[in-house]
LUMGU-351827 format. One record per residue (C-alpha): residue in three letters; x, y, z. Coordinates in steps of 0.2 Angstrom, whole numbers, padded with zeros to 4 digits, always signed. Example, Ala and Ser with C-alpha at 12.3 -4.5 7.8 and 13.67 -1.06 7.14 Angstrom:
ALA+0062-0022+0039/SER+0068-0005+0036/
// end
This chain:
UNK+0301+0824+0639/UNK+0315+0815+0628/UNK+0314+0816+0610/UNK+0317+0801+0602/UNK+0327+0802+0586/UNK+0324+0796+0571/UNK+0331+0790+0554/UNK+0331+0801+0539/UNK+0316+0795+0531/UNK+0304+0793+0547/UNK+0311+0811+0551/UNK+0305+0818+0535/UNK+0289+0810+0537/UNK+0286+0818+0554/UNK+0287+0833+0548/UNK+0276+0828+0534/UNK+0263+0823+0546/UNK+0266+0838+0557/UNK+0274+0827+0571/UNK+0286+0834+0582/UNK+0305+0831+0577/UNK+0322+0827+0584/UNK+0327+0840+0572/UNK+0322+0848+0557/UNK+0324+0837+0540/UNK+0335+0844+0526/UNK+0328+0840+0507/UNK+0336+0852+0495/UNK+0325+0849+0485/UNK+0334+0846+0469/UNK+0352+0842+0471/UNK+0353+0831+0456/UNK+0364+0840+0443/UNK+0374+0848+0456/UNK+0379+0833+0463/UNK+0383+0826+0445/UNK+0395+0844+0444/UNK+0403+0841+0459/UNK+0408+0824+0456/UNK+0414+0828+0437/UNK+0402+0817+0428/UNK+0395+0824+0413/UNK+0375+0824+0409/UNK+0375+0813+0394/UNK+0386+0801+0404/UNK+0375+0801+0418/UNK+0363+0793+0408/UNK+0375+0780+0400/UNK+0380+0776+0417/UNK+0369+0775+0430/UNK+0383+0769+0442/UNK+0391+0783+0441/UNK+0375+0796+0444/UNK+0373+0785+0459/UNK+0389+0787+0466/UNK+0388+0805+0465/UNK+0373+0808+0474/UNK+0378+0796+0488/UNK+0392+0807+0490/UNK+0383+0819+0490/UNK+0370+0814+0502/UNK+0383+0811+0514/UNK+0393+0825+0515/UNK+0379+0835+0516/UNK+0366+0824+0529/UNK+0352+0826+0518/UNK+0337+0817+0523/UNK+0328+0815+0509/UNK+0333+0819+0491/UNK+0329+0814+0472/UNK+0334+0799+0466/UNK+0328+0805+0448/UNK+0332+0822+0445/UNK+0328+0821+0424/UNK+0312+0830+0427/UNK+0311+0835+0407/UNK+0313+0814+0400/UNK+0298+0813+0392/UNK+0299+0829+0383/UNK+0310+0820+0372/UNK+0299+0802+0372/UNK+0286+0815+0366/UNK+0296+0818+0352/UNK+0308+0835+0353/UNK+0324+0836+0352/UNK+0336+0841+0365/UNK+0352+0848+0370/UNK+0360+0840+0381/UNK+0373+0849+0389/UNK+0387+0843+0403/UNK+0381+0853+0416/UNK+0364+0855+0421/UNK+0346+0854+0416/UNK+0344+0847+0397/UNK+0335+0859+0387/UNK+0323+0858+0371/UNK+0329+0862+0356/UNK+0313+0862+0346/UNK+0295+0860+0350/UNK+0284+0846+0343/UNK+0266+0853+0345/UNK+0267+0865+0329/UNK+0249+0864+0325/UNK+0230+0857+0331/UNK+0233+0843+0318/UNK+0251+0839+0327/UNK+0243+0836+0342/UNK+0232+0822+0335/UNK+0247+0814+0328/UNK+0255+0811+0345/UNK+0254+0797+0357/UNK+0258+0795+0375/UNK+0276+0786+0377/UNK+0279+0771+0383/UNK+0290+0775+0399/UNK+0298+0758+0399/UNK+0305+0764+0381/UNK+0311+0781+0387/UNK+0329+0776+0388/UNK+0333+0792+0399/UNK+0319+0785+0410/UNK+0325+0767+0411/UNK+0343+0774+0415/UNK+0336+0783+0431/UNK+0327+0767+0436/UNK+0345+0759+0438/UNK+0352+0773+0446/UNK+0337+0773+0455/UNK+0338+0757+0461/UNK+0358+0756+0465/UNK+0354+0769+0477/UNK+0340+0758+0485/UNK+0351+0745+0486/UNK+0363+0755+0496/UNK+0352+0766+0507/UNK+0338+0755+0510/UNK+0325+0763+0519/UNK+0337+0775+0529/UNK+0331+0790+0518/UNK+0316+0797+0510/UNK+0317+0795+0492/UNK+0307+0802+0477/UNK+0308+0805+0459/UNK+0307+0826+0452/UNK+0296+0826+0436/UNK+0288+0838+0425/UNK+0268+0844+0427/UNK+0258+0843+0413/UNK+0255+0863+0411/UNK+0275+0866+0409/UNK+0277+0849+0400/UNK+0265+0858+0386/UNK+0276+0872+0387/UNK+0289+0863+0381/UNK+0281+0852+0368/UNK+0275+0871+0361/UNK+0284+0882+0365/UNK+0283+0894+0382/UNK+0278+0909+0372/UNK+0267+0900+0361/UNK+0258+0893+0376/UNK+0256+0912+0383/UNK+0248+0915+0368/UNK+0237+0903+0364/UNK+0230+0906+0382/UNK+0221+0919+0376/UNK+0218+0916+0357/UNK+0215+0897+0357/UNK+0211+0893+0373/UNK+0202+0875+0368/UNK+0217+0871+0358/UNK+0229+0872+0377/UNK+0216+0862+0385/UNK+0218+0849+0371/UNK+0236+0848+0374/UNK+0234+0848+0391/UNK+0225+0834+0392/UNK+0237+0824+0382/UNK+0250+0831+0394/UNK+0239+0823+0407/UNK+0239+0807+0401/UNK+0257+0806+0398/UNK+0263+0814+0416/UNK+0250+0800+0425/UNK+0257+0786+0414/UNK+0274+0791+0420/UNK+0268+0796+0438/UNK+0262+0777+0438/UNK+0280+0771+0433/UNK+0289+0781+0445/UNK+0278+0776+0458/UNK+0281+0756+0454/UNK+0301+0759+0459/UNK+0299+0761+0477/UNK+0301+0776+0482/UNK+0293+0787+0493/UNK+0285+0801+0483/UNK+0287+0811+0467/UNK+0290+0829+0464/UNK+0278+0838+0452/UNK+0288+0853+0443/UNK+0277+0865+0437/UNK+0288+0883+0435/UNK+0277+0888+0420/UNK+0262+0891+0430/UNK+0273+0906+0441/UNK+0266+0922+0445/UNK+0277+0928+0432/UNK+0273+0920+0418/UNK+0253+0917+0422/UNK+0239+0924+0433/UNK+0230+0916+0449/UNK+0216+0913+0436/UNK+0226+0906+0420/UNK+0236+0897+0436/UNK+0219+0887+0442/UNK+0212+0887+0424/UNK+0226+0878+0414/UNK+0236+0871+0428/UNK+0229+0867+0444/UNK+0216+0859+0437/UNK+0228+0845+0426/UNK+0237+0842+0441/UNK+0223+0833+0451/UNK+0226+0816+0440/UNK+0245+0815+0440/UNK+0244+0817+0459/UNK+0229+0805+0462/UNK+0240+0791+0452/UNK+0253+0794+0466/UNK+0242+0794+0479/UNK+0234+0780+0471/UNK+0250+0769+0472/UNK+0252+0774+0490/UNK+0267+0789+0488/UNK+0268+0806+0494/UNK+0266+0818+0484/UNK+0275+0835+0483/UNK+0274+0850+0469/UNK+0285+0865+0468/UNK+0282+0879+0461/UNK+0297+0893+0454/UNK+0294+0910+0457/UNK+0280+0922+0467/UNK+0266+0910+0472/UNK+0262+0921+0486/UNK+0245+0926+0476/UNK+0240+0911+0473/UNK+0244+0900+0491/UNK+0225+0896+0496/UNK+0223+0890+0479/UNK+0239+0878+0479/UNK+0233+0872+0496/UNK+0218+0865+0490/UNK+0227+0853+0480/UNK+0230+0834+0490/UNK+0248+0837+0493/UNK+0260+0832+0508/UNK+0273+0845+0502/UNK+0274+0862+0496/UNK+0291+0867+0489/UNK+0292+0885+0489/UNK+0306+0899+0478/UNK+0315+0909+0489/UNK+0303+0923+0481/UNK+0290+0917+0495/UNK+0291+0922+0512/UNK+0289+0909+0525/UNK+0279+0916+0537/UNK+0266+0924+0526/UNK+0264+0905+0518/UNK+0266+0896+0536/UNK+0251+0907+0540/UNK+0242+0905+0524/UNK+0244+0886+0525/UNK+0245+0880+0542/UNK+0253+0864+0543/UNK+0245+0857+0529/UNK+0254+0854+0517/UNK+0271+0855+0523/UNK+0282+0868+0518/UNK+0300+0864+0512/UNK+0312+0878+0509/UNK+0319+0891+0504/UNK+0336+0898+0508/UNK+0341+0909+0491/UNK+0350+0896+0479/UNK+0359+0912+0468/UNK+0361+0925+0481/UNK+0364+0913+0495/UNK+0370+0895+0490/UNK+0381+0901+0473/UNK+0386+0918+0478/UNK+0387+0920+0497/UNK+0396+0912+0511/UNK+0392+0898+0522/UNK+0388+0909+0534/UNK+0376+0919+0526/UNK+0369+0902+0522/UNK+0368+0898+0543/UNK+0360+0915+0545/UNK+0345+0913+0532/UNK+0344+0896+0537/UNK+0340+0901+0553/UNK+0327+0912+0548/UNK+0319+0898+0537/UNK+0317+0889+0554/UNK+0311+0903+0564/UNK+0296+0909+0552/UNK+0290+0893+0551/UNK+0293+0887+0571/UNK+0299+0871+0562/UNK+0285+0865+0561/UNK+0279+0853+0547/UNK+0294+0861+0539/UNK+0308+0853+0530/UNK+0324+0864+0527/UNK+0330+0866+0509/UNK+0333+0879+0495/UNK+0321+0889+0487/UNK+0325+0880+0470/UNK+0338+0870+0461/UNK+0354+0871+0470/UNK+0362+0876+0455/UNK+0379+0868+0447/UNK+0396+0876+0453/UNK+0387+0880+0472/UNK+0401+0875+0484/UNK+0399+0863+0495/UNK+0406+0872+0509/UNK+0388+0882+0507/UNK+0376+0867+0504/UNK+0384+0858+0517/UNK+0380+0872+0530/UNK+0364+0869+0531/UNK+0366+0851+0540/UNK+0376+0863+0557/UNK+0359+0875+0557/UNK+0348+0860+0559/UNK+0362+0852+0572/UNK+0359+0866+0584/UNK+0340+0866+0587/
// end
């Protein structure tokens, strides 16, 4: 029987559907700040320029043949609507600089942003937008944004978190539920742009920071509203998770997502066999070892194996994290001639 072939975005959602496929998709799943590096435009000009953060990614998305990718890759903006401050470097990921939550009596003195006054926000709406415009519905689009366990990290401090896990355990859950409230309000947002899903970050809640039990205790649990808001406004919804999860699959299955992105750290075929097809797996060629430091071969080589642990099946071909700025594009690009062959 013929295949028929399909456009980016109703490829991607094959495979999110366990459909079968003219080819396996390619989402990396977070190519947002290389893109910006590889196009010379600077973080904080990104922002005052959404033209510009467009243009990157559409070159980008191009060379490379992704088929679906983020359209909003300022996961951390409402750390700062909170109210930290932040560094914001030309390259990569902004980073806090202090955390607001000092004390119980902090927390009660804080309210949920508006998102519609979070100027990083509004920024990636246009950027967001000028990408619809020129794409229209050819790819699968969605926006990356913070969960509410690591969002408290930053508004407290990671090892402050750690700790107050085990000394003040009602205080975390306090400032988790007003992380709650500010992840859904912004989930709601994100959702009203048109696209087609969001991306839940959560690397605080790894196996190397956290147990399976802190994991369904202070995270899993604050996840189940932000992800009913997006599934609430009709969008997929997709969650990665950095590091090791391998402990705590089953758990992270339970949870209504279409899409599971998996750290390289994860091997393929013990998740593929803890998961099923449900929820879809996307991943997890090496982004150090493999995308920044090795050769485009080696890049065709784990690729291939990506694609053979999972059959390619209700899989979706990426990297095992951020495709880190200063990645060459020779590398990232090498992915598109593995899935060519199949």
């Amino acid at each position: 029987m013929t295949m028929v072939s399909h456009s980016s975005r109703d490829r991607f959602v094959a495979a999110i559907n366990g459909e079968p496929v003219d080819r396996v998709p390619i989402g990396p799943p977070f190519q947002g700040y290389w893109a910006l590096q590889q196009a010379g435009v600077p973080v904080r000009t990104s922002i005052d320029k959404p033209q510009l953060a467009a243009s990157a990614q559409l070159k980008a998305v191009e060379r490379c043949a992704f088929d679906g990718f983020e359209t909003m890759w300022d996961w951390l903006a409402p750390v700062e609507a909170v109210g930290c401050t932040v560094d914001m470097p030309d390259v990569g990921n902004p980073s806090t600089a202090t955390h607001v939550v000092t004390s119980p009596s902090v927390l009660d003195s804080l309210e949920v942003p508006d998102p519609e006054k979070d100027y990083r926000l509004q920024s990636a709406m246009h950027t967001t937008s000028i990408i619809r415009n020129k794409l229209g519905s050819d790819k699968f689009l969605y926006t990356t944004l913070v969960s509410p366990f690591t969002l408290v990290g930053e508004l407290r401090g990671v090892e402050n978190l750690m700790l107050d896990m085990y000394d003040e355990p009602d205080f975390v859950h306090d400032m988790l539920s007003f992380a709650e409230d500010v992840v859904v309000r912004y989930s709601e947002y994100l959702t009203s742009w048109g696209v087609d899903g969001v991306i839940l970050c959560d690397p605080t809640a790894s196996a190397d920071l956290i147990s399976k039990e802190d994991f369904e205790t202070f995270s899993k649990h604050y996840l189940k509203a932000p992800i009913k808001a997006i599934r609430d406004a009709d969008a997929y919804v997709l969650l990665h998770i950095c590091g090791n999860t391998s402990d705590r699959l089953d758990t992270i299955g339970e949870l209504d997502i279409d899409v599971f992105s998996l750290d390289f750290l994860v091997d393929l075929a013990y998740a593929k066999e803890t998961l099923g097809d449900s929820p879809t797996l996307l991943g997890n060629v090496n982004p150090a070892e493999t995308l920044f430091n090795g050769t485009a071969e080696q890049v065709v080589r784990e690729a291939q194996a990506c694609i053979q642990k999972t059959d390619g099946k209700a899989f979706v071909l990426g990297a095992g994290c951020d495709i880190a700025p200063g990645s060459p594009m020779d590398n990232v690009e090498a992915l598109k001639t593995v899935v060519a062959r199949k």
